[in-house]
MIDO-516041 format. One record per atom (N, C-alpha, C, O): x negated, y negated, z. Coordinates in steps of 0.05 Angstrom, whole numbers, plus 5000, padded with zeros to 4 digits. Layout:
# residues N
XYZ;...
This chain:
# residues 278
470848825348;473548735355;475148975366;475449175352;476148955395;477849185405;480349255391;481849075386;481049515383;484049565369;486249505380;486749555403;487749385365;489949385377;492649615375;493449645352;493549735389;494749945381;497449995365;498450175352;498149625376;501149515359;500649465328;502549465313;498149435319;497949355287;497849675273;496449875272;500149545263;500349865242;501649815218;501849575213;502649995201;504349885168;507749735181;509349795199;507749515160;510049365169;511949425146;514249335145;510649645122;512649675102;512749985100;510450075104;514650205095;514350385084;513450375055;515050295038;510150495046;510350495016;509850725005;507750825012;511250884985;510051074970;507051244968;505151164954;506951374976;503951514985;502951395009;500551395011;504251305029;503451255049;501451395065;501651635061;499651325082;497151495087;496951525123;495051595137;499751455133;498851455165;499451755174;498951805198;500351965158;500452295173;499152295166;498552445184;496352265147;494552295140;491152245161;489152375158;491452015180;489551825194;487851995215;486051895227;488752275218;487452475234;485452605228;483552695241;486252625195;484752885182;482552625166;480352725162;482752405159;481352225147;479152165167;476852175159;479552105191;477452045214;474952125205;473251965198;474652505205;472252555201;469852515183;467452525187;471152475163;471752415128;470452085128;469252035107;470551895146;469351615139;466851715148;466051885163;465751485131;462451395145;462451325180;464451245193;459851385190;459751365211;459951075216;461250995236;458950925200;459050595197;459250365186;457250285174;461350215185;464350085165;462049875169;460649935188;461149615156;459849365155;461749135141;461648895146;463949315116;464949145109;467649265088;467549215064;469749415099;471449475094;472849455064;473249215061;473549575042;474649455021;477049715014;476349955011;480049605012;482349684999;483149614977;485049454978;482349684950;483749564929;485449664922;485949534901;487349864923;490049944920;491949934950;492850144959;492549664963;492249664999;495249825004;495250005021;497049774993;500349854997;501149825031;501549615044;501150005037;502949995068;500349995083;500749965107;498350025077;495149925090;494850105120;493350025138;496250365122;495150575150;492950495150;492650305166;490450585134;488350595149;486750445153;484850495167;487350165136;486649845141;487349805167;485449725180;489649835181;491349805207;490249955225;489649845246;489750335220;487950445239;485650275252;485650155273;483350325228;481250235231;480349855239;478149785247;482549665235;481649445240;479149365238;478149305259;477849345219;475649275204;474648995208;476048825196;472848905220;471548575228;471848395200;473048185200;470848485181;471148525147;472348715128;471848955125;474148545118;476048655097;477048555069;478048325069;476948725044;477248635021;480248785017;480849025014;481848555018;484548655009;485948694996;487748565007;487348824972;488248804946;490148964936;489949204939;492148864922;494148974907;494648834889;494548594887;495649074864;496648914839;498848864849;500448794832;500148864878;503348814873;503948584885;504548594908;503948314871;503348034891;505747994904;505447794918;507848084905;510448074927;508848164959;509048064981;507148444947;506248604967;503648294990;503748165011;502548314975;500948124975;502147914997;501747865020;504147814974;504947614992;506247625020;505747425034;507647815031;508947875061;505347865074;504847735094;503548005061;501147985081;500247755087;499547685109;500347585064;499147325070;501747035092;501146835104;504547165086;506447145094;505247135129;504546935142;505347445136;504347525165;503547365176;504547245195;500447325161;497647165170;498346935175;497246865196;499946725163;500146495164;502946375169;503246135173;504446515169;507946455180;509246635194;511646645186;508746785214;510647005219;512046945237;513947095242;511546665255;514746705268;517346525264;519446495277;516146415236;518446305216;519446575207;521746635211;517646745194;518847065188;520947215198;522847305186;520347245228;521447415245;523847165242;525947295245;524346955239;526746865245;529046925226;531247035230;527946845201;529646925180;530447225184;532647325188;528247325182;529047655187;530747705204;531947915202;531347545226;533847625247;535847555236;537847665246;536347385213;539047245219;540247565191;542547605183;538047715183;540147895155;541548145173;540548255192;544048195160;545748415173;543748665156;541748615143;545248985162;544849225159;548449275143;550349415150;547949065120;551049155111;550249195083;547949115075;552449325063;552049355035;552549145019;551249114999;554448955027;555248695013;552048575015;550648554995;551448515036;548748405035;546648455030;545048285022;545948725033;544748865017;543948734984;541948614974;545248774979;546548704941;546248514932;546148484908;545948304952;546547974948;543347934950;542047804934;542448034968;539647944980;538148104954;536647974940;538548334949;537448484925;536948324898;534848314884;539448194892;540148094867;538547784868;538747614849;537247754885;535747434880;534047424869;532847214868;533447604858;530647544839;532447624806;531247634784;534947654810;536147644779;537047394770;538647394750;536347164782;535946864773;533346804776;532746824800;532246774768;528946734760;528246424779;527046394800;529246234761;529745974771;530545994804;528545954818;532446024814;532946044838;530546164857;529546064877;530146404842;528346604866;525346444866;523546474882;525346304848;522146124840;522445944861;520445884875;525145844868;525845584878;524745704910;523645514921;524645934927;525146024954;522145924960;520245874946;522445914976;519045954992;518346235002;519946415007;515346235006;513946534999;514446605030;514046845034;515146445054;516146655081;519446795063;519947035064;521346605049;524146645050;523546975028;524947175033;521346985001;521147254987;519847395014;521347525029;518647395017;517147565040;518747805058;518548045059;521147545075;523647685085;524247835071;524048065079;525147785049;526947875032;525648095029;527148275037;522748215020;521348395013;522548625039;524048815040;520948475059;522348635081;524048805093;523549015105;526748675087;529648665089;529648915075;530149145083;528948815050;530149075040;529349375037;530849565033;526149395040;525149615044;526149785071;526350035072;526549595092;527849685118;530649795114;531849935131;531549725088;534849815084;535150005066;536350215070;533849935045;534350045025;534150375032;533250475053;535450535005;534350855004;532450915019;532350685025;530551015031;528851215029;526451045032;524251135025;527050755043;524850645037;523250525008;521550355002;524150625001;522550674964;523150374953;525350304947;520150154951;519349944936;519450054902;517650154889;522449974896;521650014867;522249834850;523349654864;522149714818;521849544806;524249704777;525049934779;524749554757;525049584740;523849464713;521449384715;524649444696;521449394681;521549104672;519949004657;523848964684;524248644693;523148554716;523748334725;521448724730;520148714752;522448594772;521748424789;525048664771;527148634790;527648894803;527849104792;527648844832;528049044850;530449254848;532649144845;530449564849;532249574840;533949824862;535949954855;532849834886;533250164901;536050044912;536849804915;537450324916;540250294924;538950174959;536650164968;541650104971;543050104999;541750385008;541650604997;540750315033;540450665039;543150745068;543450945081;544450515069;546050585087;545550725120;547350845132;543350695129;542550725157;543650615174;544350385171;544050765199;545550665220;544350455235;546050315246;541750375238;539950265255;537750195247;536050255264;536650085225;534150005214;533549865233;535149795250;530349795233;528949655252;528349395235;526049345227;529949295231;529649025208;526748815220;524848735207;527248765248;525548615249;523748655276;524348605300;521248755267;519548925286;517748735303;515348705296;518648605322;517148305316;515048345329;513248195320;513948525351;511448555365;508948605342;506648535339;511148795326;508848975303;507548715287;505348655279;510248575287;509548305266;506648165276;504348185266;507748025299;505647915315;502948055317;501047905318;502648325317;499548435324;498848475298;496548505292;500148475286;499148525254;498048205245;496048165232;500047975255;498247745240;496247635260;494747455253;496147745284;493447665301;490747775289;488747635284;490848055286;489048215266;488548035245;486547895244;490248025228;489847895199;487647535208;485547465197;488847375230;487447155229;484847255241;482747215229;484847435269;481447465272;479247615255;476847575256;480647775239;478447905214;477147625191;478147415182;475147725188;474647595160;476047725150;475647965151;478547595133;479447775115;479447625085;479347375085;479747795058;479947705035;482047815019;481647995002;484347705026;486947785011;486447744978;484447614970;487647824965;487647864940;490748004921;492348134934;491147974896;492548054878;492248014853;493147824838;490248284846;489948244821;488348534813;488648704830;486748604791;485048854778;484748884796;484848674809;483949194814;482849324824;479649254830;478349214851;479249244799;475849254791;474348954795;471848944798;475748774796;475548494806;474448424837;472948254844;475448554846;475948674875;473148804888;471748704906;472649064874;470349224885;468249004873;466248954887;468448864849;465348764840;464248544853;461848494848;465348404870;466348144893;464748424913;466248574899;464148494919;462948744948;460348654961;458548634944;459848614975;458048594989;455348924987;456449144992;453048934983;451949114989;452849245020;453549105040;452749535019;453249665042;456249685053;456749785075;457949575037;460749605047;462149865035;461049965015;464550015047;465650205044;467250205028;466349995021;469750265007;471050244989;473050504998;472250734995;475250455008;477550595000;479650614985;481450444990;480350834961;481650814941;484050964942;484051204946;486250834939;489050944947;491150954913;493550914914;489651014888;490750934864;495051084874;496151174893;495750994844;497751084839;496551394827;494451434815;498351584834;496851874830;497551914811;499551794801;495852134797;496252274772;498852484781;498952594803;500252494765;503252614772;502252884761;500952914740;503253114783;502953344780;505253454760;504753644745;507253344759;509653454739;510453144725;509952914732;512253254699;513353034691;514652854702;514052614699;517652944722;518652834736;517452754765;518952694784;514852744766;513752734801;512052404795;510952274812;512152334762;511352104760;511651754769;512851594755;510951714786;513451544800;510251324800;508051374807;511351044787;509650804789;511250604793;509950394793;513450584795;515350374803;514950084820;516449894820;511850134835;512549924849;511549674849;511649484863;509649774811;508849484796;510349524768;511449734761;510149284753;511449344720;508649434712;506549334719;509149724690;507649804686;507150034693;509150154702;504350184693;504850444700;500350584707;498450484695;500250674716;498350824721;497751074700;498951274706;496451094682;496451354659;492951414665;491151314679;493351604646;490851784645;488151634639;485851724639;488951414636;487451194620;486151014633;483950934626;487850944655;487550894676;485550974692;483450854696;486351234704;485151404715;482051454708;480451404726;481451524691;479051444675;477651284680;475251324684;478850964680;477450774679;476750754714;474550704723;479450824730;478250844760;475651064763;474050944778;474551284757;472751424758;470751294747;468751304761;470651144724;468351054716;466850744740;464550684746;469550624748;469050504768;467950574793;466550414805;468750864807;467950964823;464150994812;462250894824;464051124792;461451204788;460350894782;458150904771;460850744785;459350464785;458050414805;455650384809;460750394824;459950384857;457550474865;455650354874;458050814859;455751014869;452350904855;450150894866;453250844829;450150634832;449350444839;446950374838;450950324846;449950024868;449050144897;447650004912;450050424905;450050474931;451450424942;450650364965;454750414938;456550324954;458450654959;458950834943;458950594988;460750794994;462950884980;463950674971;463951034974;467851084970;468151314983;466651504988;471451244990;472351564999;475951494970;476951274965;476451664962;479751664941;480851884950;480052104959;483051754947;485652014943;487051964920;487751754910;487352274911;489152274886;490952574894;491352664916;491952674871;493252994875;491953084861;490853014841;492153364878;490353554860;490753704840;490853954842;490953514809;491153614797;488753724780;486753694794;488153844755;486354034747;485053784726;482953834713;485953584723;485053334708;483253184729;480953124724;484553124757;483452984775;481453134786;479652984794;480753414792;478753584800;476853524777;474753404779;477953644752;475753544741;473653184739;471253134740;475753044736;474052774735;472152764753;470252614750;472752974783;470952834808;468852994807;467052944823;468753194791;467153394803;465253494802;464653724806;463453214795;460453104809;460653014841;458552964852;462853004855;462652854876;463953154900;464553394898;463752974920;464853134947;468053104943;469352894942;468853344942;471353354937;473453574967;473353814964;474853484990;476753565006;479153604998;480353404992;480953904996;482853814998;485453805024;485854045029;486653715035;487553625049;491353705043;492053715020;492753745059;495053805058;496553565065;495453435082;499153455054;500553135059;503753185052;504653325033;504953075068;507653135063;509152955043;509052715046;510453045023;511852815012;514852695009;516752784997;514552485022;517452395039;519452215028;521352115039;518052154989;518851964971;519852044951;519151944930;521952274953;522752384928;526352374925;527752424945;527252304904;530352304897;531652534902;534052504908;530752784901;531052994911;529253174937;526853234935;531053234960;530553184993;528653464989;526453505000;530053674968;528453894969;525953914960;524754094972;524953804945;522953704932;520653614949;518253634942;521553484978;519453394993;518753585008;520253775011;516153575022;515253735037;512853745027;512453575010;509854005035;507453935039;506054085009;506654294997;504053875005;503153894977;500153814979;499353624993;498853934968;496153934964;495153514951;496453334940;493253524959;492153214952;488753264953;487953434969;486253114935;484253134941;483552894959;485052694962;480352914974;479852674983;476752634978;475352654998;475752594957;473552484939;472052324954;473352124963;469452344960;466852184964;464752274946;464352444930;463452004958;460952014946;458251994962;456351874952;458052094985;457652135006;457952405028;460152515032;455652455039;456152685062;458452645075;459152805093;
């Protein structure tokens, strides 16, 4: 299938991987048969690579849903999405719909979708975050010009989505890879092990990513590797995460970080990039 150059991420998400898509190139297998993302978020290198076959997945079924949204409604999408302003009253209003349960149950999954949209395009900093009511919770980011509604991007993104085999999903990770086809690739994008206390940021499911976690993703990785299935992961490099990998091929790679409450704080930080493979 030829690339298209318009399909790319339609959301800013937290650890995003597209300054990343240069230095990853070398780093894949020479040959993808059957693509798999089970932590997918803002999906760069799902979108780079356009994969014939693809296993899609997030625990975050909002996330989920704008994809499956794309694939099957987007220019009901793009409509709604035109009619929301770039104001703070609205902002707030559109924010606050999921603080009636009943109501927000009542919308249809293009009208949450928008909404998902809307507000990542407005909000702070970009930043999909949750509270532990799983209600949305990031300020107004007050921008002069958001690109609310990207509609070309829209459109090449759900042409991709209908010509791939694709297998959307929301749910375990591990659900996900065990559904694999022999010979398919596995790319792992977890929630990272937080290098400091305050750098711990899981916000964008209820719940949280712990050490425990982490663990259990390694032991999953080393599953893979005995079936014979590819992986490439990213995590940070921390001295817990070096260790878990370090039976495997371990890169580390330099990444900027553009998701922090404090502006000084961002900037370029070490990350590993784990195979199991030459």
């Amino acid at each position: 299938m030829k690339k298209n150059k318009l399909v790319a991420p339609v959301l800013k998400w937290a650890g995003g991987k597209r300054q990343l898509l240069s230095t990853f190139q070398p780093l894949l297998p020479k040959r993808i048969t059957a693509y798999c993302e089970p932590f997918v978020g803002g999906g760069a290198l799902l979108f780079h690579l356009q994969p014939n076959v693809a296993y899609v997945n997030d625990i975050n079924s909002d996330l989920i849903g704008v994809y499956t949204v794309i694939q099957n409604n987007v220019e009901q999408l793009i409509s709604i999405l035109s009619a929301f302003k770039n104001e703070a009253e609205e902002f707030y209003a559109v924010r606050d719909w999921d603080r009636d349960r009943d109501k927000y149950d009542s919308l249809s999954e293009t009208e949450k979708a928008a909404r998902i949209l809307y507000l990542n395009k407005t909000c702070y900093n970009g930043l999909y975050r949750v509270n532990n009511a799983g209600e949305f919770n990031s300020p107004f980011g007050n921008y002069r010009n958001p690109n609310i509604v990207n509609a070309p991007v829209l459109r090449a993104v759900s042409k991709y989505l209908n010509t791939a085999e694709l297998h959307l999903s929301a749910h375990d990770y591990v659900e996900t890879v065990q559904a694999l086809p022999r010979g398919a690739f596995v790319y792992l994008d977890p929630p990272y092990d937080p290098v400091s206390v305050t750098s711990n940021f899981t916000g964008y499911a209820k719940g949280g990513f712990s050490r425990e976690e982490q663990i259990r993703l390694r032991e999953t990785c080393d599953a893979l590797t005995a079936r014979g299935i590819k992986f490439m992961l990213s995590n940070s490099a921390t001295e817990f995460i070096l260790d878990q990998y370090a039976d495997y091929h371990i890169t580390i790679v330099k990444a900027k970080r553009s998701i922090n409450s404090v502006a000084a704080r961002r900037g370029d930080v070490d990350e590993v990039v784990v195979r199991n493979y030459e």
